[in-house]
C-alpha positions as CSV (number, residue, x, y, z in Angstrom):
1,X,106.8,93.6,54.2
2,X,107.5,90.4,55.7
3,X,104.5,88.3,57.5
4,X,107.2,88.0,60.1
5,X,106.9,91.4,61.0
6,X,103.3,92.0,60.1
7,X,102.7,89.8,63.0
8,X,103.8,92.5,65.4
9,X,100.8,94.2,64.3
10,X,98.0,91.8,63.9
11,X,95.2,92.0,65.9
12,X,93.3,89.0,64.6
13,X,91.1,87.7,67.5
14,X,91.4,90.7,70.1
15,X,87.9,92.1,71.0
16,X,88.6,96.2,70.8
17,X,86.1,98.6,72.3
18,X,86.0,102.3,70.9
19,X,84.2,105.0,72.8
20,X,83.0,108.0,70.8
21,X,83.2,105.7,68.0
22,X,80.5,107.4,65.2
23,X,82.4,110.2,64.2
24,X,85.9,111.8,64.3
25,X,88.7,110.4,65.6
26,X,86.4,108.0,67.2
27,X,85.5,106.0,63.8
28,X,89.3,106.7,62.6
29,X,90.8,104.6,65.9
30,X,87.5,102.0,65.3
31,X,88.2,101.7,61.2
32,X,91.9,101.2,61.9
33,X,91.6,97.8,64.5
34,X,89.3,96.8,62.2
35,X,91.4,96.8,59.3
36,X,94.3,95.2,61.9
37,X,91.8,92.4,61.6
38,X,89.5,93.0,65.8
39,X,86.5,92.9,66.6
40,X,85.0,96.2,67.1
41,X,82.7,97.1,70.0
42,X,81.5,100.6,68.4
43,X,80.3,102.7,71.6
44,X,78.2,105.9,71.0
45,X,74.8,107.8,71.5
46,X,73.1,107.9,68.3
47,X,71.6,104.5,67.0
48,X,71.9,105.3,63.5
49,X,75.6,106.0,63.5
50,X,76.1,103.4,65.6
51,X,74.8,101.0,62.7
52,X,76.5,102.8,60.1
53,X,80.1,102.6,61.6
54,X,79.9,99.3,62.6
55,X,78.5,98.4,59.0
56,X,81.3,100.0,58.0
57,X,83.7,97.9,59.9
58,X,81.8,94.3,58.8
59,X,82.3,95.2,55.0
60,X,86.4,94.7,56.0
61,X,86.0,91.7,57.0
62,X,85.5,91.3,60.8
63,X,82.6,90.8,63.2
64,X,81.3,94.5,64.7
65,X,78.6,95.5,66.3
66,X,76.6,99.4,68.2
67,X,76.6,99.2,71.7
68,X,74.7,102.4,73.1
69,X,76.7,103.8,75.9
70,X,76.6,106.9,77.6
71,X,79.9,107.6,79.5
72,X,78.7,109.2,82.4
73,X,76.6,106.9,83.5
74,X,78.3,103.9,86.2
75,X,75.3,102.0,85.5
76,X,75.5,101.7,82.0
77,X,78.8,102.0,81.7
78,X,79.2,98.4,83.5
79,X,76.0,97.2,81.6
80,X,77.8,98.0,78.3
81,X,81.2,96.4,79.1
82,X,79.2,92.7,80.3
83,X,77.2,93.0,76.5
84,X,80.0,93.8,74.8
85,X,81.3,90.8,76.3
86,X,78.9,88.2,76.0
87,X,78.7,89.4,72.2
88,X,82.4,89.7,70.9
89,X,84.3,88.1,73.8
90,X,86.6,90.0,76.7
91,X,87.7,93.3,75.5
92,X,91.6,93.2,74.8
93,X,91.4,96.7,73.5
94,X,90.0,99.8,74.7
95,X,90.0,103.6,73.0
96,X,88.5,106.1,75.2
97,X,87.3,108.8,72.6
98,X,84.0,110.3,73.8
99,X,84.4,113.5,74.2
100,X,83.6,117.5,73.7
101,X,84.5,120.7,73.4
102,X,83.2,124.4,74.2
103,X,85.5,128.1,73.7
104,X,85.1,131.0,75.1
105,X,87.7,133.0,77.5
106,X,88.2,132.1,80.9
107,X,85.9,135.4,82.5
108,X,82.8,134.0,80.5
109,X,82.9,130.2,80.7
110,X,79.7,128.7,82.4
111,X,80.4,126.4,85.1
112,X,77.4,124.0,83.4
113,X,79.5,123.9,80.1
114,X,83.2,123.3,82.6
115,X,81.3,120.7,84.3
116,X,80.1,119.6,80.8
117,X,83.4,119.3,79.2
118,X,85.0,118.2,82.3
119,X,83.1,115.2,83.1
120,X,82.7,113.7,79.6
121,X,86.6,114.1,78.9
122,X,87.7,113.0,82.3
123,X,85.3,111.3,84.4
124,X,84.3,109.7,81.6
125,X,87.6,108.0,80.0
126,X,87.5,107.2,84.0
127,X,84.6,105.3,84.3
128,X,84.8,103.2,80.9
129,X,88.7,102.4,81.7
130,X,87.6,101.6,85.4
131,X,84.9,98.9,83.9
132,X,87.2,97.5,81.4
133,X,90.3,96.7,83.4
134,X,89.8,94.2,86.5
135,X,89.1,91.8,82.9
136,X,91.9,92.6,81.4
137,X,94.6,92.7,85.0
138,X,92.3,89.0,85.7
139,X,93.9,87.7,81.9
140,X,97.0,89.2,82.2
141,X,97.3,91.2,79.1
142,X,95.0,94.8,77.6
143,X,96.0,97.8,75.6
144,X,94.1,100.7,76.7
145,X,94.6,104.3,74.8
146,X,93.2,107.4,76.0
147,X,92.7,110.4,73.4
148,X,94.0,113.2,74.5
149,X,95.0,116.4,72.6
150,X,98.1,118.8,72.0
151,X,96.4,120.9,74.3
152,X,97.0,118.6,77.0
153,X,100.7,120.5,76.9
154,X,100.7,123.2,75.6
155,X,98.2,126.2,76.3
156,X,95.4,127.6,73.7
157,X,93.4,130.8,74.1
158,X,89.6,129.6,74.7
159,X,90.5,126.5,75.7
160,X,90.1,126.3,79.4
161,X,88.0,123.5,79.9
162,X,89.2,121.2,77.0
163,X,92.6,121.8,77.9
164,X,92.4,120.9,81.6
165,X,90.6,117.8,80.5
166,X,93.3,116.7,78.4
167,X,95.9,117.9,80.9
168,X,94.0,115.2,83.2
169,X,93.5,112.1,80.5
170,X,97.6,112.6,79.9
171,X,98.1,112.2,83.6
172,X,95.3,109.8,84.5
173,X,97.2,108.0,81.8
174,X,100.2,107.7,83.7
175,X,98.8,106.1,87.0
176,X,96.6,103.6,85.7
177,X,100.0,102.5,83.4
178,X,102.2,102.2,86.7
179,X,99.5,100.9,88.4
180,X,99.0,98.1,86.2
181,X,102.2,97.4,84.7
182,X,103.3,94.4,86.4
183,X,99.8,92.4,85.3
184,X,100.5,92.7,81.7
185,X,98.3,96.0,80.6
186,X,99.8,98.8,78.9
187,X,98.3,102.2,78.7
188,X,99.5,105.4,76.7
189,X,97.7,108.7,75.3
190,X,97.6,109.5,71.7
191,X,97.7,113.2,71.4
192,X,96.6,114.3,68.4
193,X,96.9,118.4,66.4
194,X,93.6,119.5,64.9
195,X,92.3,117.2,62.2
196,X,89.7,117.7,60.1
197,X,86.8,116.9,62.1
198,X,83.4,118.0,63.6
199,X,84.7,119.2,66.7
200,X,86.7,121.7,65.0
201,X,84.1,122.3,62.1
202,X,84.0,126.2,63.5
203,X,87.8,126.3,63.9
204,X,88.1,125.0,60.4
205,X,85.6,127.5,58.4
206,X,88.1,130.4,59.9
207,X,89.6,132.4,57.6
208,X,92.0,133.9,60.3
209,X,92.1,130.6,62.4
210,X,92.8,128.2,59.8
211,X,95.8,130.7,58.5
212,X,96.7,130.5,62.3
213,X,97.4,126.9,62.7
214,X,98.6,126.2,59.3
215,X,101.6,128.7,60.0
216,X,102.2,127.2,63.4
217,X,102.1,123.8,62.4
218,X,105.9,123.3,61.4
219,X,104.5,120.9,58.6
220,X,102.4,123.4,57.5
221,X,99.3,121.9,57.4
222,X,96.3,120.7,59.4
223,X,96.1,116.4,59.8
224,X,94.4,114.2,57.4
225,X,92.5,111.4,59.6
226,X,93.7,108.5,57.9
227,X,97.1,109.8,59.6
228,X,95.8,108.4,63.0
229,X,95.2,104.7,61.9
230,X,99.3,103.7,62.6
231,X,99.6,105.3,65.6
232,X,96.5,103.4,67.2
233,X,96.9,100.4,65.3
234,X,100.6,100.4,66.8
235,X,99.5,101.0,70.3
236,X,96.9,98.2,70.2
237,X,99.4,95.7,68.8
238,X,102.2,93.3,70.5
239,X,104.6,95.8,68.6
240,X,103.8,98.2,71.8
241,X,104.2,95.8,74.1
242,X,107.0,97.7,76.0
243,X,105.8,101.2,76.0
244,X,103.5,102.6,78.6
245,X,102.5,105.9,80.5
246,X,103.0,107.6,77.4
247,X,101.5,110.6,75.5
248,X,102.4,110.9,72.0
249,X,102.0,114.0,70.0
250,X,100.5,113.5,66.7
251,X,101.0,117.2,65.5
252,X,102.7,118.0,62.7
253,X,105.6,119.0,64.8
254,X,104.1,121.9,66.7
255,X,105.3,120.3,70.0
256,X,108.7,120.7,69.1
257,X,108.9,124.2,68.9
């Protein structure tokens, strides 16, 4: 491929910041700027992971570094963003990831766990997005993607509070994209089927379950991780320039049914 058009994709010199970023999809979206040549702000709880992620990411090539961050918190939230500033530069580049997950049926969720699951999916990607963007609408320019989940669309048994989280993030990410359109920052949702990662660790050791989403997957399978990386790295990049307020399904085709 031509350097012509691999310029559409490079991100040399953008300053990316990756919530959720030590495990998941989280590291995928973080390992995939890097390798698009950012600068990798890796956001997460645990100090360990944090340093072995962002390791990670300096053995490619570029400059990364752990920022602790807790989403729900305003506080540090804003605390984070000025750091992460004053260390890599203005952040060009944000991936809300930070997130959880807990199933039951609807009669015997605990309002602690909807709150839970409901304010770290939501309020969360809220906060973060609402700390990152007056920079990026005061240069003109800023990519922000939201991970959200098939689920978002389509309805799941046990899923009540995930779901309606993700149903959320795909809207939220509609009004901050028409709401900031016009100063030069795009936002869309990636939306991804289940990949192989701890979240679904449960899901995945399922004799019945696993069977379950293999045969409703029209490819047949589950996602490999590595399968993310174009997406976000596409999103993040000038080659996305034009495309905003929207969710795309990463899925294997189960969507299109």
């Amino acid at each position: 491929m031509s350097e012509r058009v691999l310029e559409h994709f490079d991100l040399s010199g953008k300053t990316a910041m990756v919530t959720g970023a030590t495990r998941g999809l989280g590291e995928v979206a973080a390992t995939a700027l890097a390798k698009a040549g950012a600068k990798v702000a890796v956001c997460g709880r645990s100090q360990a992971d944090l340093e072995r992620v962002s390791g990670k990411l300096r053995e490619l090539g570029v400059e990364s570094r752990g920022f602790e961050l807790d989403v729900l918190d305003k506080a540090k939230v804003t605390g984070a963003v000025a750091k992460i500033t004053a260390e890599l530069g203005p952040v060009d580049i944000l991936v809300n990831d930070a997130g959880v997950n807990y199933r039951v049926p609807v009669v015997e969720f605990p309002e602690e766990e909807w709150d839970r699951v409901i304010n770290t999916n939501l309020k969360g990607y809220f906060l973060v997005a609402q700390a990152v963007a007056p920079g990026m609408l005061e240069r003109g320019y800023g990519k922000v993607i939201n991970m959200s989940s098939i689920f978002g669309g389509v309805g799941m048994v046990n899923q009540l509070a995930y779901a309606s989280s993700k149903g959320g993030v795909n809207q939220m990410t509609k009004v901050m994209a028409l709401e900031w359109a016009q100063q030069g920052v795009r936002v869309n949702a990636i939306a991804p089927t289940y990949f192989e990662t701890e979240l679904v660790t449960q899901i995945r050791e399922d004799p019945e379950r696993f069977a379950f989403i293999n045969e409703r997957t029209p490819m047949g399978r589950w996602g490999y991780l590595p399968e993310l990386e174009g997406i976000v790295i596409f999103l993040a990049s000038p080659g996305s320039d034009f495309i905003t307020g929207q969710t795309i399904y990463i899925d294997g085709g189960w969507t299109a049914w």
